[in-house]
C-alpha positions in Angstrom: -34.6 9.8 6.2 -31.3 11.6 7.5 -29.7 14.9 8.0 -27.8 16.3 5.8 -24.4 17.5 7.3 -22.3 19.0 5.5 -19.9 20.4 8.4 -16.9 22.1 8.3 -13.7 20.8 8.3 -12.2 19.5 11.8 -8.7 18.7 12.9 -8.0 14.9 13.6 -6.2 14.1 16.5 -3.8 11.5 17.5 -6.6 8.7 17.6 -10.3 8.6 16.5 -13.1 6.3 17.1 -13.8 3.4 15.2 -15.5 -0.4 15.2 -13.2 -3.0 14.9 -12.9 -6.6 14.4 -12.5 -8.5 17.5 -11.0 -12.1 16.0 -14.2 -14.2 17.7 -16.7 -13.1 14.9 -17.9 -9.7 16.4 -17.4 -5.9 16.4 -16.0 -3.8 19.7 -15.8 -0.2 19.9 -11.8 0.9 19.9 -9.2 3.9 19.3 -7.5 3.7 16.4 -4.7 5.9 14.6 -6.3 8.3 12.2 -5.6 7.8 8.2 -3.2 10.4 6.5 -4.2 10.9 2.6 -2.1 10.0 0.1 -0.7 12.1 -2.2 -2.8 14.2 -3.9 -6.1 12.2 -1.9 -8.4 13.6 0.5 -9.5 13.1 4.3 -13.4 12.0 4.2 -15.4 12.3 7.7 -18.0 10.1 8.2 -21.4 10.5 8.2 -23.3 7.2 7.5 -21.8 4.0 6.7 -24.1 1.2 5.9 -23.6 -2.7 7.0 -23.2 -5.3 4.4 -24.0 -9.1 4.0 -20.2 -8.8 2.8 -19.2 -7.4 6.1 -21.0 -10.5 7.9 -19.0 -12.7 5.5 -15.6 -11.1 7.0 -16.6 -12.0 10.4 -16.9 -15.3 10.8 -15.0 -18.2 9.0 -13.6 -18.7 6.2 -14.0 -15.5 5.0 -13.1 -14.0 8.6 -10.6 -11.0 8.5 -8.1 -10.3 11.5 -8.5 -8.6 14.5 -8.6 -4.9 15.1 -9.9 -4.9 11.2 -12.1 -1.7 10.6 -14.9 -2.5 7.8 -17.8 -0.6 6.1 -17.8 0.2 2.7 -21.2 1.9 2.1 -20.3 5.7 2.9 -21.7 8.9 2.8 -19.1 11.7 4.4 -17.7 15.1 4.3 -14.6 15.2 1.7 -12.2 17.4 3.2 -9.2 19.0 1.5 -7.3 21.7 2.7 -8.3 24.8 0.6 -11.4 23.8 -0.5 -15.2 23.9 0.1 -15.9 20.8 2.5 -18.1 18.3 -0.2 -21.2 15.7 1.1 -20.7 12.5 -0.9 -21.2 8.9 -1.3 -18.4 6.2 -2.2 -17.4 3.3 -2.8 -14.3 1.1 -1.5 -12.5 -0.3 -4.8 -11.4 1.5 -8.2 -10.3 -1.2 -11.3 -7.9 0.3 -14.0 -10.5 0.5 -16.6 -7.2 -0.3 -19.1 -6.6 -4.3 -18.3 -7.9 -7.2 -20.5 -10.3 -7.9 -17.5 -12.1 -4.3 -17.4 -12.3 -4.5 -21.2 -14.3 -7.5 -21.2 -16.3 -6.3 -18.8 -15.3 -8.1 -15.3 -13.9 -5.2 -13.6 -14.5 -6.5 -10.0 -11.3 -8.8 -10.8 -9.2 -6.3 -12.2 -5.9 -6.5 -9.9 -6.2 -2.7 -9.1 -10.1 -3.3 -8.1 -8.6 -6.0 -5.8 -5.8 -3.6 -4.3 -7.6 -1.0 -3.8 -10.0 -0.4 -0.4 -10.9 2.7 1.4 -8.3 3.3 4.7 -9.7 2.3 7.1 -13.5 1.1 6.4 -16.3 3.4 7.3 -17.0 2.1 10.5 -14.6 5.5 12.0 -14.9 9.0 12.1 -12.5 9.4 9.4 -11.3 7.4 6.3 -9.1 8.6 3.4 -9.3 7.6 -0.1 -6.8 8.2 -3.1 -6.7 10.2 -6.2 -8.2 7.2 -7.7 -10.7 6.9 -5.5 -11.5 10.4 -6.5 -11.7 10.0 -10.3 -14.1 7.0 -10.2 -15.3 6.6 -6.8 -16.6 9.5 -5.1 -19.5 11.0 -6.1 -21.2 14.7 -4.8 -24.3 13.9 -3.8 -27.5 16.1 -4.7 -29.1 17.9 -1.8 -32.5 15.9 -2.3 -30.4 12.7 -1.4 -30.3 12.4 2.4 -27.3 10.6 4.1 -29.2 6.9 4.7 -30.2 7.1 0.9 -26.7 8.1 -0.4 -25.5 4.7 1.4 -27.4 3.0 -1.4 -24.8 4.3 -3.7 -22.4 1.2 -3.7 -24.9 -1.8 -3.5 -27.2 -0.1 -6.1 -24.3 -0.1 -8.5 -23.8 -4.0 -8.0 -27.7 -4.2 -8.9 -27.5 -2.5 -11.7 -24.7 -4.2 -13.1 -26.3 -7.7 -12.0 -29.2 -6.8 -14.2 -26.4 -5.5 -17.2 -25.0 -8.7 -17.0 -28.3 -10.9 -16.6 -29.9 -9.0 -19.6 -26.4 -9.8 -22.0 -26.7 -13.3 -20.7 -30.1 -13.5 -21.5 -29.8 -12.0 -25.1 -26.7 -14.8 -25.5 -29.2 -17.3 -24.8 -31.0 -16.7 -28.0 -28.6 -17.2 -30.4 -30.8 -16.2 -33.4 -33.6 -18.7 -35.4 -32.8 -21.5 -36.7 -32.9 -20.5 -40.8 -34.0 -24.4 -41.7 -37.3 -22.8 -40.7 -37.4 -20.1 -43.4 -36.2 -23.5 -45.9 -32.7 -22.7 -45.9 -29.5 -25.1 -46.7 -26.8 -26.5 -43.9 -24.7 -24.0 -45.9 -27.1 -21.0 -44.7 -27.3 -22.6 -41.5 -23.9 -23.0 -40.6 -22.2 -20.6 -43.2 -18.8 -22.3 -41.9 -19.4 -25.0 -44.2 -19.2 -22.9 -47.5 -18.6 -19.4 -47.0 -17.5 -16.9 -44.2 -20.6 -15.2 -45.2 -23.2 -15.1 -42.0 -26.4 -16.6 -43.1 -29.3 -15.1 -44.0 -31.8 -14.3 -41.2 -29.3 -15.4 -38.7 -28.8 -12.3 -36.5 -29.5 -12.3 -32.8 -33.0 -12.0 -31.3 -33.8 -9.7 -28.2 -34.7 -11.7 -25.3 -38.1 -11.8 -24.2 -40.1 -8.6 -24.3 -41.5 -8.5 -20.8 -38.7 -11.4 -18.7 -40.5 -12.9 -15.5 -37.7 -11.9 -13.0 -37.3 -13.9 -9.6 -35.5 -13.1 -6.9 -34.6 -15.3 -4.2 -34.3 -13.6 -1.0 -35.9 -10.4 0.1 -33.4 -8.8 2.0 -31.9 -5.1 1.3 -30.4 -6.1 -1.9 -33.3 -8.1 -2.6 -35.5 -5.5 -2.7 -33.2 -3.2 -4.4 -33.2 -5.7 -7.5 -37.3 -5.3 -7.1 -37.3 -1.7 -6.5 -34.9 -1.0 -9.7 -36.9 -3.4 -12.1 -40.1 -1.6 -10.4 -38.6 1.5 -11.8 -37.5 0.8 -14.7 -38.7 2.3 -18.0 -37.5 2.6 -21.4 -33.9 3.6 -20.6 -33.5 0.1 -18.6 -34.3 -2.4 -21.1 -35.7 -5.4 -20.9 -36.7 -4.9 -17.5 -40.0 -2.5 -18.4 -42.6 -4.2 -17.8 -41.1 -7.2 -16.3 -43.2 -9.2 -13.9 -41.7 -10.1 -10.6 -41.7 -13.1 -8.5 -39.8 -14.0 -5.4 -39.1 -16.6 -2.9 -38.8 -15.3 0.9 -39.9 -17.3 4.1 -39.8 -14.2 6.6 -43.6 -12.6 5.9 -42.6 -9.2 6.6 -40.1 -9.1 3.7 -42.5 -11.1 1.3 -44.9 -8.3 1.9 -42.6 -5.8 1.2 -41.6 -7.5 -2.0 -45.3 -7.5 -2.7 -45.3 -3.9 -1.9 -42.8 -3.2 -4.9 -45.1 -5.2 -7.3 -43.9 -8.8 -6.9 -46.0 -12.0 -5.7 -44.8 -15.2 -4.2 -43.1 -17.6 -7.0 -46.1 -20.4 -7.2 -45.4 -24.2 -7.9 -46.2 -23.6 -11.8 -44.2 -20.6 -12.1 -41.4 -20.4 -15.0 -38.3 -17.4 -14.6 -36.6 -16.1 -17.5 -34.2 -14.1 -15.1 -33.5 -15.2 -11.2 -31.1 -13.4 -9.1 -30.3 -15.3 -6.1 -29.4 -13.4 -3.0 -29.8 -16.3 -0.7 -27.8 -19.3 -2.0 -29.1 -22.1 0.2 -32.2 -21.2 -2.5 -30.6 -22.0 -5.7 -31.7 -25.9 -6.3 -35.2 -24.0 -6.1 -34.7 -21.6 -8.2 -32.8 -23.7 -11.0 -36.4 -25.7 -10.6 -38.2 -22.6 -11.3 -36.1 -22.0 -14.5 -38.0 -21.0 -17.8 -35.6 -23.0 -20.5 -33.1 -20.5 -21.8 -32.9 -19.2 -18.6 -30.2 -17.4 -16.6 -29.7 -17.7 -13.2 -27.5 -15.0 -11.4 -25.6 -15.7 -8.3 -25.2 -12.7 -6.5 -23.7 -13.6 -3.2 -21.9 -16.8 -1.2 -21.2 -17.3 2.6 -22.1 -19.7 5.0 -25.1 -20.0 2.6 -23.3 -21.1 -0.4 -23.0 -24.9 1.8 -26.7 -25.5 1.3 -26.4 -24.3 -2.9 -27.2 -27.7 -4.1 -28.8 -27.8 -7.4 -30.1 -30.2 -10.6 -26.9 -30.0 -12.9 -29.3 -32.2 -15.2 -31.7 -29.5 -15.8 -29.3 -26.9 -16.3 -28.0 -28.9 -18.9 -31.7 -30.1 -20.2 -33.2 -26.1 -20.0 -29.9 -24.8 -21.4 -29.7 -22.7 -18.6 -26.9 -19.7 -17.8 -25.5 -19.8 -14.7 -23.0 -16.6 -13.9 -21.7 -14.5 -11.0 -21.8 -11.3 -10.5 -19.3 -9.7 -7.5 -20.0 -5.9 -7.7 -20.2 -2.6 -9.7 -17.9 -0.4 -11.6 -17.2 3.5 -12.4 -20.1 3.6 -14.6 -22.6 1.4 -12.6 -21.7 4.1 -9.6 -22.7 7.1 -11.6 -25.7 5.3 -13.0 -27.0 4.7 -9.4 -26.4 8.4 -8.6 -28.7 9.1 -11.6 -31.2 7.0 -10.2 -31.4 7.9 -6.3 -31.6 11.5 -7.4 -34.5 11.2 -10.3 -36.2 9.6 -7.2 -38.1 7.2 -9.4 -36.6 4.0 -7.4 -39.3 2.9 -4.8 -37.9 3.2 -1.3 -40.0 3.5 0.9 -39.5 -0.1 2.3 -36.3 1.2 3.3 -35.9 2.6 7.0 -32.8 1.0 8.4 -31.6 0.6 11.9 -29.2 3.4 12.8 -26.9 3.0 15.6 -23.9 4.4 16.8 -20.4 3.5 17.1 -21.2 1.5 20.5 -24.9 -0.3 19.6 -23.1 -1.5 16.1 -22.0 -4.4 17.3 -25.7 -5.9 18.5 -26.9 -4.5 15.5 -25.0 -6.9 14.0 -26.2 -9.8 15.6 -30.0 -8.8 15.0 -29.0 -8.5 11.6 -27.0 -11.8 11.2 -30.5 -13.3 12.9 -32.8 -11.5 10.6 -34.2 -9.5 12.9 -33.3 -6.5 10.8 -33.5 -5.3 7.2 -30.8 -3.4 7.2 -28.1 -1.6 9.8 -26.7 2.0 9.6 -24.1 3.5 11.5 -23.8 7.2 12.5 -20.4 8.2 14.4 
């Protein structure tokens, strides 16, 4: 897919080349001062940063950023350090603590660190520099059988795979355990509140369905990355083996690369244990499409998120979960690493646009029209 460089180390000079922000919703092509490393950081040159639908969010309103803003956040480089052997990896932009009360309970992506933190600048530029941080949780070798447009997966794959963590915990919270009145036992066993602080008998949790019907909702890049990882997955991803996959797409050549990974077209009759909804104008159809017990993952907002109108009746009829899911952490990170090097993940839908540094900026605008999976940039 793309050479790997791993270069030697280069000098930067007074001012570099980078993309920038231009206030009116687009990219332009600039000179900007190079990063200096914090202490005990690292200089990383760049060799492939891909475009996100995150990026497009910090481009127009609300969510627009200010001018002369370099973004970018899925990287592959050269990490340079003087001394040292210069390293190809992949990285990702924010770090949590790992110690707070929200990274123990699971909801590092709004740890106040995970907030702080960000690469300097964003990938769009020849250089960027990350901190010691960065370095312990965030930057990861990658293999040699991991090309540079593949190692870009690195960050979105780990928000996958912790969107599927976080469905498959909501999903086993959904069923609560049997109801013991079944097996003839008293209010005392079913609610042991009443007597005892004993737990009653026969009461523990169930697993959640053996094989989930999964629907996603939007076949773009991330779209098919949620396909392509429960296409993979075996025993070591439970419950996602065996899983059968649906989705909702209008563009055909997406819906037949979704049915390329195994999926088919959700019908009118179809139920979904698990949705993940990538494209929020779709989420009063798929809340109609919910199996009861169902949980319903909402993966991403923008302009989109206006058109989210959905049934609050029948989540509250189906007992359905509703929950968000922002990004990945330290561990998700390694996990994708794992999985882009065993090379079981299906990618062969995968074939972005690369540009350069000048032909980002319509890139951009084919993808905000859909007239592109998915944009790379090469300095």
């Amino acid at each position: 897919m793309g050479d790997r460089d791993r270069g030697d180390s280069k000098a930067v000079g007074t001012t570099m080349h980078a993309v920038v922000t231009d206030g009116t919703g687009g990219l332009r092509p600039a000179e900007v001062p190079p990063p200096v490393p914090p202490s005990d950081g690292a200089l990383v040159r760049v060799l492939a940063c891909g475009f996100c639908g995150s990026d497009l969010e910090k481009l127009t309103p609300p969510g627009a950023v200010e001018p002369g803003r370099v973004l970018g956040h899925e990287v592959v480089g050269v990490l340079e350090r003087p001394g040292e052997t210069p390293r190809r990896v992949a990285l990702a932009h924010h770090v949590p603590c790992g110690r707070c009360d929200l990274c123990l309970a699971g909801h590092s992506s709004l740890c106040a660190q995970f907030v702080a933190t960000d690469l300097d600048p964003g990938g769009f530029a020849e250089h960027l520099a990350v901190s010691v941080s960065h370095l312990h949780d965030a930057v990861f070798d990658l293999p040699d059988d991991v090309d540079d447009l593949t190692g870009t997966l690195l960050e979105p794959l780990s928000c996958v795979l912790r969107g599927l963590d976080v469905a498959a915990a909501a999903l086993r919270h959904t069923f609560p355990g049997p109801d013991v009145r079944r097996a003839g036992g008293s209010a005392a066993a079913v609610y042991p509140s009443v007597a005892s602080d004993a737990p009653a008998a026969g009461a523990a949790p169930t697993a959640p369905p053996a094989s989930p019907t999964v629907l996603v909702a939007g076949c773009g890049s991330v779209g098919l990355l949620f396909l392509s990882v429960v296409a993979a997955a075996e025993a070591d991803l439970p419950p996602w083996a065996g899983a059968r996959m649906l989705f909702l797409e209008r563009d055909r050549e997406r819906a037949a690369l979704a049915t390329g990974l195994g999926a088919r077209a959700a019908g009118v009759g179809d139920r979904a244990d698990v949705a993940i909804v990538t494209a929020p104008a779709a989420l009063g159809d798929v809340v109609a499409r919910m199996a009861p017990g169902g949980v319903v993952v909402v993966f991403a907002a923008g302009d989109d998120a206006a058109g989210a109108d959905f049934e609050l009746d029948t989540l509250y009829r189906r007992e359905l979960t509703l929950v968000g899911v922002r990004s990945g952490s330290p561990g998700h990170l390694r996990r994708a690493l794992a999985l882009l090097a065993s090379g079981r993940l299906p990618l062969d839908w995968f074939r972005p646009e690369v540009v350069s540094m000048e032909g980002l900026a319509d890139a951009v605008l084919r993808y905000a029209r859909g007239e592109t999976l998915k944009v790379v940039m090469r300095p």
